[in-house]
Legacy VTK file of the C-alpha trace (Angstrom):
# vtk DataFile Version 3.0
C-alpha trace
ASCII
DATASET POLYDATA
POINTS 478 float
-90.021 53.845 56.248
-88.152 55.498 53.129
-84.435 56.813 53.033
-82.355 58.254 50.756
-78.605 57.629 50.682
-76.919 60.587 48.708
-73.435 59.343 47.214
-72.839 55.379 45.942
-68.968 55.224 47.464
-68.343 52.416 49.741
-70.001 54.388 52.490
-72.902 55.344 50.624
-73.129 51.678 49.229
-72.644 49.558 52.814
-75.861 52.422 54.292
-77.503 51.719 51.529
-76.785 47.638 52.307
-77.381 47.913 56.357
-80.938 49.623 55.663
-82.508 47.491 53.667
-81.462 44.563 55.781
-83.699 46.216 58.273
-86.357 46.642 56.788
-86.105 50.329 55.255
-86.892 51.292 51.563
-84.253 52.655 50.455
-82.885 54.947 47.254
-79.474 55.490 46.150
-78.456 58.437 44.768
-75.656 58.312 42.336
-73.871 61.550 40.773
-72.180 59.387 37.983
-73.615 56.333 35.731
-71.383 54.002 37.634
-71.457 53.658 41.569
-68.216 54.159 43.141
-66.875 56.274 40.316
-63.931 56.945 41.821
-62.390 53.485 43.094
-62.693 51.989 39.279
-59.707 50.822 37.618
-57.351 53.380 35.877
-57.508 52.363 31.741
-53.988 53.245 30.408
-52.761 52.677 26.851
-49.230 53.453 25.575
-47.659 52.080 21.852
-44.283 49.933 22.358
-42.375 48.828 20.052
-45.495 49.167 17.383
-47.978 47.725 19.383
-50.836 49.141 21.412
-50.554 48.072 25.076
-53.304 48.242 27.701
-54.165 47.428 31.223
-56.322 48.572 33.488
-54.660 49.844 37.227
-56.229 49.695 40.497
-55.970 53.467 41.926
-54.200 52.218 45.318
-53.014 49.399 47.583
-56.183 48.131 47.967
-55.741 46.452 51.309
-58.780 45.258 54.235
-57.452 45.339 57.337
-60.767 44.682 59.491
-62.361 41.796 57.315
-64.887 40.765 60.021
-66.359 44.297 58.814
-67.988 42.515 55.140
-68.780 39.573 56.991
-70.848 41.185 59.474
-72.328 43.752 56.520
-73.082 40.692 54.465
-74.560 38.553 57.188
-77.200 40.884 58.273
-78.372 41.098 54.922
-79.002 37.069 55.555
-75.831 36.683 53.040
-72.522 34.749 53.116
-69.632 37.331 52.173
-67.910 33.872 50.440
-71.096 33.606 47.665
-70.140 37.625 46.386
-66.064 37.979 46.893
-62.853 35.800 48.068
-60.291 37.389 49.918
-56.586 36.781 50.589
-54.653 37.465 52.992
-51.101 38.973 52.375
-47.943 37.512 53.833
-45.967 39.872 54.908
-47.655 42.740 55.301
-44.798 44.204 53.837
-41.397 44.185 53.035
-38.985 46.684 54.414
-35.373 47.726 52.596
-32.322 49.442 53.265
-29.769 50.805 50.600
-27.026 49.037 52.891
-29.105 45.857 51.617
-31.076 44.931 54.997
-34.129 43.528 54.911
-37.143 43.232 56.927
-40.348 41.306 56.213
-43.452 42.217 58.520
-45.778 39.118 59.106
-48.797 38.507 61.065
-47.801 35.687 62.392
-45.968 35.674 66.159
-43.908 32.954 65.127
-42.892 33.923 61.661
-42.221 37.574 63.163
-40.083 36.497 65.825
-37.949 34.663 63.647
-37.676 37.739 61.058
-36.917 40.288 63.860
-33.973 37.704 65.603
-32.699 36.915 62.204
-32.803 40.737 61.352
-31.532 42.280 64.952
-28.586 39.469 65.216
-28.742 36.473 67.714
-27.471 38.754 70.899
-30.161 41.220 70.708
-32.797 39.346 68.587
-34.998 37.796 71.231
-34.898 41.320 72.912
-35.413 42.749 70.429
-38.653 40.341 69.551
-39.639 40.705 73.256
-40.034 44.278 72.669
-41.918 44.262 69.833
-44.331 41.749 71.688
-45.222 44.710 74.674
-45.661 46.990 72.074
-48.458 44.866 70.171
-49.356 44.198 73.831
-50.629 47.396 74.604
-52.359 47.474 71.466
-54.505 44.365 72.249
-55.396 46.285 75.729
-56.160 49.212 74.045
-58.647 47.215 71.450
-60.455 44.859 74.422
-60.809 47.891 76.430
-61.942 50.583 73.939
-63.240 48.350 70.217
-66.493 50.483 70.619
-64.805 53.535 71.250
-62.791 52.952 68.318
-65.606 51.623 65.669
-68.479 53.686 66.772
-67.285 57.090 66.827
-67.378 59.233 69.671
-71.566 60.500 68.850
-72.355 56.834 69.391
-70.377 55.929 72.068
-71.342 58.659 74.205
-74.991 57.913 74.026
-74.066 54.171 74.953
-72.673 55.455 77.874
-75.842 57.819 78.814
-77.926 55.035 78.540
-75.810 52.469 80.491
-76.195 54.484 83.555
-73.514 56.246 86.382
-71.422 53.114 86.726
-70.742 53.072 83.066
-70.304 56.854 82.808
-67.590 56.630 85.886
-65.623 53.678 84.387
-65.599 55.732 81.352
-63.676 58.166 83.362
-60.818 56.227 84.062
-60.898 54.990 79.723
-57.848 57.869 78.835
-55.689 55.847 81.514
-56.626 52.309 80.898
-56.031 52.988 76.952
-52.308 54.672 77.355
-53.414 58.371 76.200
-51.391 60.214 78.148
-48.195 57.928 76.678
-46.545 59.446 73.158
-46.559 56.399 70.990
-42.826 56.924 70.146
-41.731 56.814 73.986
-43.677 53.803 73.941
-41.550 52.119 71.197
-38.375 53.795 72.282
-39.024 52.274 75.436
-39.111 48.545 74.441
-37.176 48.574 71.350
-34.057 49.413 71.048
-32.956 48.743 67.226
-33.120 52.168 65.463
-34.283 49.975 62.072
-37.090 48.795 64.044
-38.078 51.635 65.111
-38.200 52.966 62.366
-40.567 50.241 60.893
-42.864 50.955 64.089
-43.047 54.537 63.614
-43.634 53.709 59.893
-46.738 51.898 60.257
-48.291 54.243 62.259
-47.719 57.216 59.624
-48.768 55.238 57.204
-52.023 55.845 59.000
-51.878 59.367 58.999
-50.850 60.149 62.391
-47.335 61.402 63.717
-45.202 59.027 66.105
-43.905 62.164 67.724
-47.427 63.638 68.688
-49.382 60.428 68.980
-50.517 59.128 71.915
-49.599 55.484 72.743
-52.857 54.351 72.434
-52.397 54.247 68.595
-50.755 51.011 69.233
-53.838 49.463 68.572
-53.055 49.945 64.913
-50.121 48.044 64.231
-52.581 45.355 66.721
-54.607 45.574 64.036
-52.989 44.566 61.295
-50.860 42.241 63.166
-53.669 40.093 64.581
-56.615 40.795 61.874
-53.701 41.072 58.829
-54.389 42.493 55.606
-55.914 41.386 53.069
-57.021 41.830 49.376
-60.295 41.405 47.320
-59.334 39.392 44.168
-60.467 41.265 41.126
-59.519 44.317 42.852
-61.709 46.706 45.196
-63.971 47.568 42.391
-65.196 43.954 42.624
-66.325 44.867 46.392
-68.427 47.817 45.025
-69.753 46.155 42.581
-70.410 43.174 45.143
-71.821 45.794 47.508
-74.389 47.374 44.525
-75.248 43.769 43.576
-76.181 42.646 47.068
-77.930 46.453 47.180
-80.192 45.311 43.874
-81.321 42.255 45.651
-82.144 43.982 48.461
-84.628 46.128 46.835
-82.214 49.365 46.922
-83.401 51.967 43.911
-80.676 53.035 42.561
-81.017 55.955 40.600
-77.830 57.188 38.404
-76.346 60.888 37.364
-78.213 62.126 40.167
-76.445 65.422 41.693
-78.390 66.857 44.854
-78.588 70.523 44.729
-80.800 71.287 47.809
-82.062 69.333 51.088
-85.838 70.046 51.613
-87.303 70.159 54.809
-90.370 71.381 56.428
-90.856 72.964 60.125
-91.937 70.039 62.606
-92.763 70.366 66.370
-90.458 73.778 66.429
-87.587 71.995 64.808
-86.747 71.668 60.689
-86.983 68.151 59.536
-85.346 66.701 56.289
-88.386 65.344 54.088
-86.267 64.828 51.103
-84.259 66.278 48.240
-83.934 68.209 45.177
-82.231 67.453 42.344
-80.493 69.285 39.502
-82.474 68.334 36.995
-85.652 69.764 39.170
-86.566 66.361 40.424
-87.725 66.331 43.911
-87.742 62.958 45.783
-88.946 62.766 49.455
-88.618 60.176 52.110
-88.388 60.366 55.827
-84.799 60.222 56.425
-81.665 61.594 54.741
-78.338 60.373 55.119
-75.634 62.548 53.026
-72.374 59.726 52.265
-69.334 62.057 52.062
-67.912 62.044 48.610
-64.428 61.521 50.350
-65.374 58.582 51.325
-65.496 56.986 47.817
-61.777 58.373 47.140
-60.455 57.017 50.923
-61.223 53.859 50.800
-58.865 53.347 48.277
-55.996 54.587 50.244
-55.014 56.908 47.679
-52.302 59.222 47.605
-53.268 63.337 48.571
-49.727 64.445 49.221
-48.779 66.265 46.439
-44.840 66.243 47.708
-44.701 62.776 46.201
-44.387 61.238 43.032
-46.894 58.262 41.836
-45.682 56.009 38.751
-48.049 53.344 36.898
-45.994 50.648 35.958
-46.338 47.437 33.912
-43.385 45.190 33.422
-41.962 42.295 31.581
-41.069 39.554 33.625
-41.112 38.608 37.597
-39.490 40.845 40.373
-39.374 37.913 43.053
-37.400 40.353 45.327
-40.390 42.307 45.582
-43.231 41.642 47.790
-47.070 42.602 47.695
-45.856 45.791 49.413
-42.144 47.039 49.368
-41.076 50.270 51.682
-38.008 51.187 50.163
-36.611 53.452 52.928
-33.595 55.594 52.625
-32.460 58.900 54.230
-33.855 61.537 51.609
-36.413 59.729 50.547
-39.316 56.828 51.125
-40.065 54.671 47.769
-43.368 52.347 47.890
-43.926 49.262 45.360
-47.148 47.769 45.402
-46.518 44.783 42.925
-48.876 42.211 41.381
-48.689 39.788 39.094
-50.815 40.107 36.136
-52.066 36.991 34.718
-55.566 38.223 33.828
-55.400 40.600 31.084
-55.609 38.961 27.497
-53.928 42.000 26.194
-50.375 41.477 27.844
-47.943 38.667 28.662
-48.686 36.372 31.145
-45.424 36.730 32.816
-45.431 40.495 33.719
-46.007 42.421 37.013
-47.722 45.772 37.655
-46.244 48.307 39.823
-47.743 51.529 41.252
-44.427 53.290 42.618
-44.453 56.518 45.265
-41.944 58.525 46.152
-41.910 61.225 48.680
-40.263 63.955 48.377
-41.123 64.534 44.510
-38.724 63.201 41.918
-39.040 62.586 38.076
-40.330 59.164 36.688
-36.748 58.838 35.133
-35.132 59.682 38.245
-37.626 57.161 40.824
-36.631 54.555 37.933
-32.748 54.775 37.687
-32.935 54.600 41.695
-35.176 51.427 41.107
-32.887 49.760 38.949
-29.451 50.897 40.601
-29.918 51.580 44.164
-32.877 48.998 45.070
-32.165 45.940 42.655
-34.816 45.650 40.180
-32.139 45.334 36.950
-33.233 45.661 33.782
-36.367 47.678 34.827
-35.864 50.704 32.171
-36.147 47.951 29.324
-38.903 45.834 30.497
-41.411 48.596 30.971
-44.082 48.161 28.549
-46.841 51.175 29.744
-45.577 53.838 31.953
-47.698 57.237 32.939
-47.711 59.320 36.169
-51.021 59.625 37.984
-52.352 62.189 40.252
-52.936 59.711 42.925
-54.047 60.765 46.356
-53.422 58.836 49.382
-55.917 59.919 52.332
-54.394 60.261 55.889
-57.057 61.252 58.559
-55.968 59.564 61.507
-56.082 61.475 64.893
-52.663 62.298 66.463
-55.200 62.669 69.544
-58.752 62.628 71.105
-59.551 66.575 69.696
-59.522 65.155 66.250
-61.888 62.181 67.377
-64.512 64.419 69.556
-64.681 67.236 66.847
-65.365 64.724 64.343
-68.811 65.585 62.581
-72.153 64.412 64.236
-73.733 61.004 62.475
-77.447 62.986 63.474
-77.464 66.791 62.169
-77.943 69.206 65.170
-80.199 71.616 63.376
-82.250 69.125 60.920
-83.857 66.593 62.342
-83.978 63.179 59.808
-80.771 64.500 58.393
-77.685 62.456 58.656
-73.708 62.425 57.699
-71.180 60.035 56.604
-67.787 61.398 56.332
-66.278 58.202 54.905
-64.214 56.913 57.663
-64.153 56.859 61.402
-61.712 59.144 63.156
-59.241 56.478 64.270
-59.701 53.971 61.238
-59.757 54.532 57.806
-59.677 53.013 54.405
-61.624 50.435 52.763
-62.700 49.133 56.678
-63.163 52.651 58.066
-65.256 53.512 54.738
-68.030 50.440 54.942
-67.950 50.781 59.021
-68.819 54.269 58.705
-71.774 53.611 56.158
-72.979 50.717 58.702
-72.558 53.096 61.530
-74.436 55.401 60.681
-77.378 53.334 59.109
-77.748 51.517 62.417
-78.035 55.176 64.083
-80.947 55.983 61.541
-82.917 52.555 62.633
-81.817 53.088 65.832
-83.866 56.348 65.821
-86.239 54.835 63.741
-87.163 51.939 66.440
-87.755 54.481 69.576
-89.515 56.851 67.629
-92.005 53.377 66.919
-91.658 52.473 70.254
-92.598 56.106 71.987
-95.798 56.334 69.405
-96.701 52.932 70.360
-96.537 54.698 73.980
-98.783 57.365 73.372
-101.020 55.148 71.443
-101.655 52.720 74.214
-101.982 55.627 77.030
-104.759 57.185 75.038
-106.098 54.296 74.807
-105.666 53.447 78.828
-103.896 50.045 78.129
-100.184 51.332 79.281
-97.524 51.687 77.847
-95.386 49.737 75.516
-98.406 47.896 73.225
LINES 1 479
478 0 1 2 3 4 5 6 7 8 9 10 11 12 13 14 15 16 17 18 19 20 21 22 23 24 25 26 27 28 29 30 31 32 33 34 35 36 37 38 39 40 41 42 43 44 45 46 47 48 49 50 51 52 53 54 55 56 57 58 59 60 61 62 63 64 65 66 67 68 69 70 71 72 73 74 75 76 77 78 79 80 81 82 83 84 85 86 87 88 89 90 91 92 93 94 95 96 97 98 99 100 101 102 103 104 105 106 107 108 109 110 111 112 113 114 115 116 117 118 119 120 121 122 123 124 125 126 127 128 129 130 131 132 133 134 135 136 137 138 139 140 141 142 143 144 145 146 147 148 149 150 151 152 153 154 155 156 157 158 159 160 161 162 163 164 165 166 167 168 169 170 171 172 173 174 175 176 177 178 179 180 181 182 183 184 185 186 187 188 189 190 191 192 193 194 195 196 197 198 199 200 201 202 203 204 205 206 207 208 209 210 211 212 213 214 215 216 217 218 219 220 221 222 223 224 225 226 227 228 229 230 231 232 233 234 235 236 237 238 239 240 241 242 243 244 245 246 247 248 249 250 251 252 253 254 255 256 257 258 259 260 261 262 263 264 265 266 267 268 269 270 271 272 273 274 275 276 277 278 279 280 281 282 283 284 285 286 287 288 289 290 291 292 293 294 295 296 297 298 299 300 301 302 303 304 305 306 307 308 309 310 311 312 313 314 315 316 317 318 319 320 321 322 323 324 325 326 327 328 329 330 331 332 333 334 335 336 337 338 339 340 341 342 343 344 345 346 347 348 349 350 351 352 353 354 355 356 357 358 359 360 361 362 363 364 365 366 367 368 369 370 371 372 373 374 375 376 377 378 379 380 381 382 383 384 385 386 387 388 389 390 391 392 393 394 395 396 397 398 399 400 401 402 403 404 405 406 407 408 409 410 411 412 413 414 415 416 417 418 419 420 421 422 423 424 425 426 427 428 429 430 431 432 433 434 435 436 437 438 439 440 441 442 443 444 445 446 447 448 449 450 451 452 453 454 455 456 457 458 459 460 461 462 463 464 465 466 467 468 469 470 471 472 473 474 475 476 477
């Protein structure tokens, strides 16, 4: 069987991946020269003090928060993840601050966090406090044992599961909405267990950060800060441009074609059985390529996986720095009443073009401020002294953060069809799955919807093996 995969983001790349490890010829269409065009590095240059500066900047935070995702990509392409890319995981997740100096580090670990929350919510209420925290990460692990397919197969797949399973399945599936804590707001949920408005705060936090609204979201959404609480976060070293290029790598040796500058401008297809069928596509260049199945990889899906920044009320600052912050942590929320700062820091060892000792800093603000203004609050209001005069390459950046987490189950049934309903052989990735997103939602929803093209694939085999043996009178099923 051929297939095309139109678009080389992390999506396009992980189809691309999933289908040749079964068995299908595959070729990659690329619209640039590089694959995952927009998740390389951002190349910034700035003279200081007579000398030419540069460093290269990762476009976002560049966290995995589902790594069993590249294991299980990797391993049924007969690969071991650890040969291609090493991973570390980030302690805390974050780091929380206060103007009135309060601080809160998030960890993954249950021990570690219920030490940070009693320390931070005083030794009358900590335990409480802690306690509460606890149901709330509680309902999330219900939420995931009860409804993990739900949640990484999209509602098109899970549907069909059900269909096939049979009436029980389809009545137990009845009673999911209930079991899962959909008819619960999220933020009565928190409200309800804890009681420290700071922690709160940090709850409702993490689940914006997703996209969604603690005031509209159902309670189910728990499952998110479950998530990263029990799988953590982690980061590819080298940055997530490593990954793709991992990802086209472990595509080459596969067999994948990968053919580069290659813009679609039309979908051919050809009348089959009373239905139109994909057959392949045509290029700009006048180039037509055919094969029997078409899956289009959303273009989104190369700039979400990056978590980068689409609300244009915010400010983004690239900065690189002189010296060690070792206040700061991987990830800083900076939260005050008119306005939310984000560090993500690093230390940059790695560049033979800048001191050793120096950090890198992409900054956010929301609402909008100048770079001068976001720094002066930097240095004065949140600690980091000295930062005006250490700054060796500064520039704003047009940074867009995606957020396309439901705030219910609408968002999550309308999502678009993996199968197109009027071609058959035609397929869609939009680049995430409706209730996860990033780097993990990007590669799931490539995988997804290359196992629903071999999934076709094999029944379509099986039902002309079918008619095959009843023509020939030897049953079915040869």
């Amino acid at each position: 069987m051929k297939a095309i995969v139109v678009g080389a983001g992390l999506d396009g790349l992980s189809a691309a991946v999933r289908l040749a490890a079964g068995g299908v010829q595959v070729q990659l269409l690329c619209p640039d020269e590089a694959v995952g065009a927009q998740l390389r590095p951002i190349e910034l240059a700035q003279d200081h003090h007579g000398k030419d500066w540069r460093y290269e900047f990762a476009p976002g935070a560049e966290c995995l928060t589902l790594p069993f995702v590249l294991l299980d990509l990797f391993a049924a392409a007969g690969r071991d993840v650890r040969d291609f890319l090493a991973i570390t995981r980030l302690e805390p997740l974050a780091r929380y601050r206060w103007p009135d100096g309060r601080r809160f580090d998030l960890s993954s670990d249950d021990s570690t966090l219920i030490r940070q929350i009693g320390q931070f919510a005083g030794p009358s209420a900590g335990a409480e406090e802690a306690g509460g925290w606890l149901q709330v990460l509680e309902r999330g692990r219900r939420v995931w044992q009860v409804a993990e397919p739900l949640l990484t197969r999209g509602a098109e797949q899970f549907v069909e599961n059900i269909r096939c399973a049979g009436p029980l399945a389809a009545a137990g599936a009845l009673t999911l909405p209930f079991r899962i804590g959909l008819l619960e707001r999220y933020e009565r949920l928190v409200n309800r267990h804890v009681c420290n408005p700071a922690l709160r705060q940090v709850l409702r936090h993490r689940l914006s950060l997703a996209g969604a609204d603690p005031r509209r979201a159902p309670g189910m959404l728990a499952v998110l800060v479950w998530i990263e609480h029990y799988f953590g976060c982690w980061r590819v070293v080298g940055g997530m441009y490593r990954l793709v290029r991992q990802l086209e790598l472990l595509a080459l040796q596969l067999g994948v074609a990968i053919r580069r500058q290659a813009s679609i401008e039309r979908i051919i297809t050809r009348d089959a059985h009373g239905k139109r069928s994909a057959c392949g596509v045509g290029l700009r260049d006048g180039t037509e390529l055919f094969a029997q199945a078409i899956i289009l990889a959303s273009s989104t899906g190369q700039a979400t996986s990056t978590g980068q920044l689409r609300d244009r009320g915010s400010t983004a600052l690239l900065l690189r720095a002189k010296g060690i912050y070792e206040e700061l942590a991987d990830v800083n929320y900076l939260l005050a009443a008119e306005r939310e700062v984000c560090v993500y820091a690093r230390t940059c060892g790695d560049s033979a073009t800048l001191p050793r000792e120096c950090q890198s800093l992409m900054v956010t603000s929301r609402p909008a401020t100048t770079p001068s203004e976001l720094i002066d609050d930097l240095e004065h209001r949140w600690g980091l002294r000295g930062l005006r005069r250490r700054i060796v390459v500064e520039q704003t950046a047009g940074l867009h953060e995606d957020r396309t987490i439901c705030n219910d189950l609408r968002c999550w049934l309308s999502s678009p069809p993996r199968r197109d309903r009027d071609v058959r052989g035609l397929y869609h990735s939009v680049g995430h799955l409706p209730f996860i997103a990033g780097v993990s939602g990007a590669v799931l929803s490539g995988v997804r919807i290359a196992e629903c093209l071999l999934q076709d694939h094999s029944r379509h085999n099986a039902r002309g093996a079918d008619r095959i043996g009843n023509a020939l009178g030897l049953g079915a099923g040869i």
